[in-house]
C-alpha positions in Angstrom: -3.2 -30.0 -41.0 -3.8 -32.0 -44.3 -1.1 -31.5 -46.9 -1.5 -30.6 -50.9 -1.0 -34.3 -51.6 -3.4 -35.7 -48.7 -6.2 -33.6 -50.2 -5.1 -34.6 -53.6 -5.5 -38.1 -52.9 -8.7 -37.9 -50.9 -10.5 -35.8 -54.1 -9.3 -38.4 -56.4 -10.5 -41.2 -54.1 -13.8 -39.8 -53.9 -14.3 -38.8 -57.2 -13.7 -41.7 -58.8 -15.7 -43.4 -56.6 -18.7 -43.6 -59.5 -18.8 -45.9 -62.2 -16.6 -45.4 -65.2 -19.5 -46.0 -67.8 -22.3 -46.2 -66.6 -24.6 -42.7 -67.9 -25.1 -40.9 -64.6 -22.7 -40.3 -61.8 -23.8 -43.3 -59.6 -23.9 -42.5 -55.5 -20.9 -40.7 -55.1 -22.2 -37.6 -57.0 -19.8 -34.9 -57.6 -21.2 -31.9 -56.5 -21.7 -34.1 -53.0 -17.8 -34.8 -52.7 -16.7 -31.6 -53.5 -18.9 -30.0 -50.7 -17.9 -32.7 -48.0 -13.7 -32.4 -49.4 -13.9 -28.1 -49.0 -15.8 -28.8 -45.3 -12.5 -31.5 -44.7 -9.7 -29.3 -45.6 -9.6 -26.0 -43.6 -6.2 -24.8 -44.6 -5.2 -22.4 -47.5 -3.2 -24.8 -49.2 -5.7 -27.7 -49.1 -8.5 -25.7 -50.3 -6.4 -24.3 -53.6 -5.8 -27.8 -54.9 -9.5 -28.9 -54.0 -10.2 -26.3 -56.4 -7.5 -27.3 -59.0 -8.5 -30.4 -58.3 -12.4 -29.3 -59.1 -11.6 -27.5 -62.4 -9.5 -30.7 -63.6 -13.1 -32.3 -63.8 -13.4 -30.0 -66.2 -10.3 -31.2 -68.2 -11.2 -34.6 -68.2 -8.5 -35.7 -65.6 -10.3 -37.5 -63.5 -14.0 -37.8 -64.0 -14.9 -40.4 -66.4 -16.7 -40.2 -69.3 -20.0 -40.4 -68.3 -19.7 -37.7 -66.0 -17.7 -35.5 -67.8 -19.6 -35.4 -70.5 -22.3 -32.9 -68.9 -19.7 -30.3 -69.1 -20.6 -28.8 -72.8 -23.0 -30.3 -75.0 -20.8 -29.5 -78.1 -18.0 -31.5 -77.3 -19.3 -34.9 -78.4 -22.0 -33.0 -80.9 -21.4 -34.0 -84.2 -20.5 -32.5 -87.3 -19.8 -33.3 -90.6 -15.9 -33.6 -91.6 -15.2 -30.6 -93.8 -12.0 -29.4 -95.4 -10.1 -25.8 -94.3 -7.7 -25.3 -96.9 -4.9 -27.1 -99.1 -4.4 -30.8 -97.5 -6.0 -30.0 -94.0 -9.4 -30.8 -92.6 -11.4 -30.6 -89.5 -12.8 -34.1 -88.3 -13.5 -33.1 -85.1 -16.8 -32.5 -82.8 -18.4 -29.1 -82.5 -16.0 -27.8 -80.5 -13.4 -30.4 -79.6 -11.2 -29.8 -82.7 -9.2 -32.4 -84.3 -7.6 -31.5 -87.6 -6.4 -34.4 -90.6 -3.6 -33.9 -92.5 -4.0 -35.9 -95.8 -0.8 -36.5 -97.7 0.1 -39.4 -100.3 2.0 -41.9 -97.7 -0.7 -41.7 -95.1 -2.3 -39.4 -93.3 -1.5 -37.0 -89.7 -4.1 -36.8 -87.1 -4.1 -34.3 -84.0 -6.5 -34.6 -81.2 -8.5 -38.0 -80.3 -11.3 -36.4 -78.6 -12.6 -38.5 -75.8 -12.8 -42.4 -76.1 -16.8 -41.9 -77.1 -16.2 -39.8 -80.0 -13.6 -41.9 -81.6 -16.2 -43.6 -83.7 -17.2 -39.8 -85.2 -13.7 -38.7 -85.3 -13.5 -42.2 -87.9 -16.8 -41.8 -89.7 -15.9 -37.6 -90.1 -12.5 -39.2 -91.7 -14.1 -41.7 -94.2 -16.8 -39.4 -95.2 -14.5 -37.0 -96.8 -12.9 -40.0 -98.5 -10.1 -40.7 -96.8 -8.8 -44.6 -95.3 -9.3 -44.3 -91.0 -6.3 -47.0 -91.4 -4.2 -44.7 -93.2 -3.2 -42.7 -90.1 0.2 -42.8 -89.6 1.3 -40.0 -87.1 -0.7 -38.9 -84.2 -0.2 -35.6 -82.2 -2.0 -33.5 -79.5 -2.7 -30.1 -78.4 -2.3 -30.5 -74.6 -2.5 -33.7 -72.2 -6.2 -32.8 -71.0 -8.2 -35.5 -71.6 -11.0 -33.4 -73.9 -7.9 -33.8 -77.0 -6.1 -37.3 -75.5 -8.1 -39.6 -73.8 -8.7 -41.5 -77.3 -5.5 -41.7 -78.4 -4.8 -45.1 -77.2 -7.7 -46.1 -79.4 -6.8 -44.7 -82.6 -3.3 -46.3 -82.1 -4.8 -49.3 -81.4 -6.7 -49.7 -84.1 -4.0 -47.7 -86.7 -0.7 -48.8 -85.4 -0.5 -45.3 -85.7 2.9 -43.3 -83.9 2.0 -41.2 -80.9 4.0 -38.0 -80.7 4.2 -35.6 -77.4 5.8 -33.0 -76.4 8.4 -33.6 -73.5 6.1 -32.2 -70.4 3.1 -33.7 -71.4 4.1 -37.5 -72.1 3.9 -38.8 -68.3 0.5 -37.4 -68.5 -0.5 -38.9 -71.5 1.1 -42.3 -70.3 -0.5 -42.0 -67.3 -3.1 -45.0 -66.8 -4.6 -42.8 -63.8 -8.5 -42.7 -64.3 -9.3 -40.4 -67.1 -5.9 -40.6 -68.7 -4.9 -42.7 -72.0 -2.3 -44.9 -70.9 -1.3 -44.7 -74.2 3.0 -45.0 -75.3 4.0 -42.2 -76.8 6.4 -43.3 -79.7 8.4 -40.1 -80.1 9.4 -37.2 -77.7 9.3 -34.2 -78.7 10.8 -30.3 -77.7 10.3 -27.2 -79.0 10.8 -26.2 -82.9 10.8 -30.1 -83.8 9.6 -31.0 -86.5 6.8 -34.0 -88.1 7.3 -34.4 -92.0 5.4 -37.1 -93.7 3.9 -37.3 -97.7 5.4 -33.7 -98.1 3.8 -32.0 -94.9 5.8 -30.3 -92.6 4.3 -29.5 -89.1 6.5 -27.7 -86.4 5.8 -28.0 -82.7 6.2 -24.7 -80.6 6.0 -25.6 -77.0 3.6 -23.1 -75.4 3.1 -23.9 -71.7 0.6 -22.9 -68.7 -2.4 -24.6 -69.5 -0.1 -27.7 -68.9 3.1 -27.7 -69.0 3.9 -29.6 -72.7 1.1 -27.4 -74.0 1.9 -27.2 -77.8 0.6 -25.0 -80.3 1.3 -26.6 -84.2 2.1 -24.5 -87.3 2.7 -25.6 -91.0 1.7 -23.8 -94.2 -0.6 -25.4 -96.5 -0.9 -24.2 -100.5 -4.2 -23.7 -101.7 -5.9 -21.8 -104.6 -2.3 -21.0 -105.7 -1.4 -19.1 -102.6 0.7 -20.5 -99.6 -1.4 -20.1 -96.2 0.2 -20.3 -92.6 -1.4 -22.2 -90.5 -1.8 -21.7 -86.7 -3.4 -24.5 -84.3 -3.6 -23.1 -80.8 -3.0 -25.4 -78.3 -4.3 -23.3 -75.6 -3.6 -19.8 -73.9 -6.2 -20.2 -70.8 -6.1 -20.6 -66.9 -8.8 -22.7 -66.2 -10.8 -22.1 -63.3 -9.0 -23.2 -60.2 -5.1 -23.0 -61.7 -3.0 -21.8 -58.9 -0.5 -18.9 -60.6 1.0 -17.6 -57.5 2.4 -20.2 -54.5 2.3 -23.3 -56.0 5.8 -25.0 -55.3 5.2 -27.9 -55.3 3.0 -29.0 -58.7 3.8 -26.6 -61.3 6.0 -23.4 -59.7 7.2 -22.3 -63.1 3.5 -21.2 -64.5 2.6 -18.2 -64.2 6.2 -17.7 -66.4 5.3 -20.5 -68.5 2.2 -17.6 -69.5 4.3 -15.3 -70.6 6.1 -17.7 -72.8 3.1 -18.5 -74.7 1.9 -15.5 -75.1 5.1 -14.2 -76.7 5.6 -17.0 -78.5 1.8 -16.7 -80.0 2.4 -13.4 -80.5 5.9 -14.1 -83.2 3.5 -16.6 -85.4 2.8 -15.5 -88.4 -0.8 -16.4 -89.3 -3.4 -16.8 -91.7 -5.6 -19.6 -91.1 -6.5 -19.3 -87.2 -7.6 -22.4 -85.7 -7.4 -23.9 -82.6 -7.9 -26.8 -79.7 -11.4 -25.8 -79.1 -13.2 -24.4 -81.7 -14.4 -21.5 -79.6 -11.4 -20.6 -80.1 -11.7 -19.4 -83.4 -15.5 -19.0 -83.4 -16.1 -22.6 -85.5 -19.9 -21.9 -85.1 -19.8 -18.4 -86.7 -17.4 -19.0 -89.6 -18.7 -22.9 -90.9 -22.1 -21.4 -92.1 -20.0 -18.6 -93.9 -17.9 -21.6 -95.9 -20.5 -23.8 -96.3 -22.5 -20.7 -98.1 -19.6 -20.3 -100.4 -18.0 -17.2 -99.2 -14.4 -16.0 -99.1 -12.6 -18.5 -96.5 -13.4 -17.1 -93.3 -10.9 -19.2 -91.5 -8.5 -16.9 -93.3 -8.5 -14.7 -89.9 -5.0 -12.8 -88.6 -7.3 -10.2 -86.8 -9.2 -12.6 -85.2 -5.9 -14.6 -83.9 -4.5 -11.3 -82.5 -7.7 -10.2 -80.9 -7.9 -13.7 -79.4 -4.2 -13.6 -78.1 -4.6 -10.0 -76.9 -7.7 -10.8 -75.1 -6.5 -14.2 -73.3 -3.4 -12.1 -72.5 -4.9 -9.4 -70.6 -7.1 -12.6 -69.1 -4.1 -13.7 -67.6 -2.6 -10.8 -66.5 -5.9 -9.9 -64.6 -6.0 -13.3 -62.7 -2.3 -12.9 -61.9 -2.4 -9.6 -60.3 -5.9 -11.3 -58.6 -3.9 -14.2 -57.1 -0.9 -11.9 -56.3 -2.8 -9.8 -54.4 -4.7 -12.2 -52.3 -1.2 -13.9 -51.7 -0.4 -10.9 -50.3 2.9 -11.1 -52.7 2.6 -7.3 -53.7 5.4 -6.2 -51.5 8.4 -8.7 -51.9 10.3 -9.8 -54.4 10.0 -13.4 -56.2 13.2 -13.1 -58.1 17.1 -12.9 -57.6 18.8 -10.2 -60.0 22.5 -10.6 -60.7 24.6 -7.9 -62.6 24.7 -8.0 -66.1 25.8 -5.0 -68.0 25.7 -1.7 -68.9 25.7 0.3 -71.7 27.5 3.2 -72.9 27.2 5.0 -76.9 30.6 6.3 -77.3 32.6 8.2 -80.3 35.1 5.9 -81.4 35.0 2.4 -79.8 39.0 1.5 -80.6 39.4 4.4 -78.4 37.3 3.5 -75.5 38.4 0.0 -75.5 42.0 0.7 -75.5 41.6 3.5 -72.8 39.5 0.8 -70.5 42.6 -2.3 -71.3 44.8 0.6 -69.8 43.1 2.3 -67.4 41.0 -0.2 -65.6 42.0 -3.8 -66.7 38.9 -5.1 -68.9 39.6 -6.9 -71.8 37.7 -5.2 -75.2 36.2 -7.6 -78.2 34.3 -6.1 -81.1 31.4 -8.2 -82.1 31.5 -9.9 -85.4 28.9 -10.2 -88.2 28.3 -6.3 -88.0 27.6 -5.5 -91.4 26.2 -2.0 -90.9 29.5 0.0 -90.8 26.9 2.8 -89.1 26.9 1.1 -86.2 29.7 -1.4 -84.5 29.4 -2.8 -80.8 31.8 -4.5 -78.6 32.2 -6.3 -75.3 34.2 -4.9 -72.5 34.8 -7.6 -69.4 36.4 -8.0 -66.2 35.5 -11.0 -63.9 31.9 -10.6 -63.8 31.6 -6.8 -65.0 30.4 -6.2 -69.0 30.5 -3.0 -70.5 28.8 -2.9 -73.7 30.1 -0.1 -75.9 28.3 1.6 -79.1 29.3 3.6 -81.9 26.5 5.3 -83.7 28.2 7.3 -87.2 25.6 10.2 -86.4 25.2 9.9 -82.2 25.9 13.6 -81.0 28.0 13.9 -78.4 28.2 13.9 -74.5 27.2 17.4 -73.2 29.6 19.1 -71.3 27.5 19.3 -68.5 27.0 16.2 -68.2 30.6 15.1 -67.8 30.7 17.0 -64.4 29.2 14.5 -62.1 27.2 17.5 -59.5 26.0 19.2 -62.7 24.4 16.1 -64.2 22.6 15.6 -61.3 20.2 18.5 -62.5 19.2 16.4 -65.5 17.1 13.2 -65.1 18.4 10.0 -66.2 20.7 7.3 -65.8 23.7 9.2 -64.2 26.8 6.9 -63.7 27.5 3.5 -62.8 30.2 2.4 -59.9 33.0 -0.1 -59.2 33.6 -1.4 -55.9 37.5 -1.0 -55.2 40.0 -1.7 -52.3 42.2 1.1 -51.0 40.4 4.0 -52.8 43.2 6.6 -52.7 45.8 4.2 -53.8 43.9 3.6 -57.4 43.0 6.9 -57.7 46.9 7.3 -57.3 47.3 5.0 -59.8 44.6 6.5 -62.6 46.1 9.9 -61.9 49.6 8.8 -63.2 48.1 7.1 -66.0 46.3 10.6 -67.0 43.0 9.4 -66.3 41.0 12.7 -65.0 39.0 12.8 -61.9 35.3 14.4 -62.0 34.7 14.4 -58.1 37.6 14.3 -56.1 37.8 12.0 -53.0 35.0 12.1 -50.3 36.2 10.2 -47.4 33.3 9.7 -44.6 33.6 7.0 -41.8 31.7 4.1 -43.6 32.9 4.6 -47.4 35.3 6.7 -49.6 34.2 7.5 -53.0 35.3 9.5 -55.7 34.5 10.1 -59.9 36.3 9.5 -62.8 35.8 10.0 -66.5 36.2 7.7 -69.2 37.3 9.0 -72.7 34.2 9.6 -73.5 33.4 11.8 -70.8 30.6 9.4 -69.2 31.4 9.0 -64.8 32.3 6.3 -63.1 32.0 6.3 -59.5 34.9 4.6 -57.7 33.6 3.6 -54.2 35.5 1.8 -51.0 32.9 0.8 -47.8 34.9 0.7 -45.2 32.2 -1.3 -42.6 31.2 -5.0 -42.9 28.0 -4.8 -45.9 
């Protein structure tokens, strides 16, 4: 049976088998060596990363440019440079975005594009006026090669600083075929910052559609308003991403998902732009500017439509991919105790009844300035009890302090300690004037018995007698 990597090197081997520049695909057509790799590798696992491996054509991994360029016609169509708002620009192609930020000690550039449409990239830069030279920073929405394969270029030929984000820089250091090979100068994580000439651009790390995937925000001022600005690195699974199984590559993604899509979700927006300028419907909305109307880039419906939509476009390919994994009756996850909660009438009293009574160790939490409401911390080894007092929380019913009565009432009923020698600390509450709700049940495999806290809430106090 051929492993992930064996069919990983074979598709690479024969797709790269073509010329790198030459304006066709030369004898090793692709279409050809994807047909003769999915007739090679018979097993599950091979044939998901043929696919991957097919869709990263797509991305510009490993086709070269030549090739890849077939994909969309828009991305090396040109368009004139043409500013958004305040100090930031679009210089990009018709769809591969690349924004300018102009400022008075030099200028910040994100995206390259491919190597072929650095020369447009330049001439979109010095037709609105500004110096090519004067690029100082460089930054990118993802490491596919549709926004980096350039950027070795435009350093080159700027001496310009390459910033990445973390996941992202082997990638974009990567001299693989298709890939920049280009240093990146500085590192970056998530919530870091790029300040030059007064602009401020912060990086939010939103992976999946690779793992250093980052989405840039900044605010810009313009007309006498301040705007915040959104960049989109890129919510979507690409046709042949493996969210379910994949243990090896990337195991982390489908959960990467659903930390972009929260984080995308907490951005507060106005202008709506993006990697691709699909994103944000570039077609429909440059007429609209160029015809002097209101800025139609000016979109927060249009960025939570688009997040809602590649959300539930996610969502729908994981549950695809979890069913055909057959994953929909196990469990992917450990779960480890945490806490529970309990609203209670005067927390000073509960905590000083649980010290006493059972041993836990009580801490108000600080920095409560609402005197409506105080919380604290109750903790014993690895047990937490989170306490709340509410000034207007009514109180416990009495029927729900008897333990066979609450029964009749949905909801969350009790919660239990595990304890050695059962009667002995019930013995020992007892004397300390703690009442019991249920008294002892003693069966051959466990003893068990309820107690009540100040407050009146149960807790079941259980002994297992057998081996667990």
């Amino acid at each position: 049976m051929h492993t992930q990597a064996t069919a990983t090197t074979a598709m690479k081997n024969m797709l790269t088998a073509s010329p790198a520049r030459t304006g066709g695909l030369g004898p090793q057509d692709p279409i050809v060596a994807t047909t003769s790799l999915l007739r090679r590798f018979s097993s599950r696992t091979a044939l998901r990363t043929a696919v991957f491996l097919i869709a990263l054509v797509v991305c510009g991994a490993i086709l070269p440019g030549a090739a890849r360029a077939q994909g969309n016609a828009d991305w090396h169509r040109a368009i004139p440079g043409f500013k958004i708002a305040g100090n930031l620009y679009y210089v990009g192609t018709a769809d591969l975005a690349v924004y300018l930020i102009a400022t008075p000690q030099g200028n910040i550039l994100i995206n390259s594009d491919f190597k072929e449409d650095v020369p447009g990239i330049r001439k979109s830069i010095e037709g609105l006026g500004f110096k090519y030279a004067d690029t100082k920073i460089l930054l990118i929405s993802h490491a596919h090669g549709d926004h980096d394969e350039g950027v070795g270029v435009i350093k080159s030929d700027t001496r310009a600083q390459l910033m990445v984000m973390d996941a992202d820089v082997a990638a974009v250091e990567s001299t693989a075929p298709g890939r920049p090979g280009a240093k990146v100068d500085r590192v970056l994580h998530d919530r870091d910052t790029v300040e030059l000439g007064g602009a401020r651009l912060t990086a939010r790390l939103t992976p999946g559609h690779t793992p250093g995937c980052t989405t840039w925000t900044m605010q810009v001022a313009d007309g006498g308003r301040t705007l915040n600005v959104v960049i989109v690195g890129s919510p979507n699974v690409n046709p042949g991403y493996v969210l379910v199984g994949d243990k090896k590559n990337y195991p982390q993604i489908a959960g990467d998902y659903v930390k972009t899509f929260a984080v995308l979700k907490s951005l507060p927006v106005d202008l709506f732009l993006g990697a691709h300028g699909a994103y944000f419907d570039l077609q429909g909305k440059l007429p609209k500017m160029t015809a002097g109307a209101a800025n139609p880039f000016i979109d927060p419906a249009g960025y939570k439509a688009y997040v809602a939509e590649r959300e539930q476009a996610f969502e729908k390919e994981l549950a695809k991919q979890t069913a055909d994994a057959h994953l929909g009756d196990g469990v992917g996850f450990d779960i480890a105790w945490n806490h529970v909660a309990l609203s209670v009438p005067n927390i000073a009293e509960s905590i000083a009844w649980y010290e006493k009574m059972l041993g836990f160790k009580g801490v108000v939490r600080g920095g409560q300035p609402n005197a409506r409401q105080q919380v604290a911390d109750l903790r014993r080894g690895n047990v937490t009890i989170e306490l709340f007092q509410l000034a207007d929380a009514a109180p416990l019913p009495e029927s729900r302090k008897n333990p066979s009565e609450d029964f009749r009432t949905h909801g969350v009923k009790h919660f239990g300690f595990e304890v050695k020698n059962l009667p002995a600390v019930l013995a020992e509450l007892k004397a300390k004037g703690v009442k019991v709700a249920f008294d002892l049940r003693d069966t051959p495999t466990e003893a068990f018995a309820f107690i009540s806290d100040n407050a009146g809430n149960a807790i079941e106090l259980i002994e297992h007698k057998t081996a667990r």
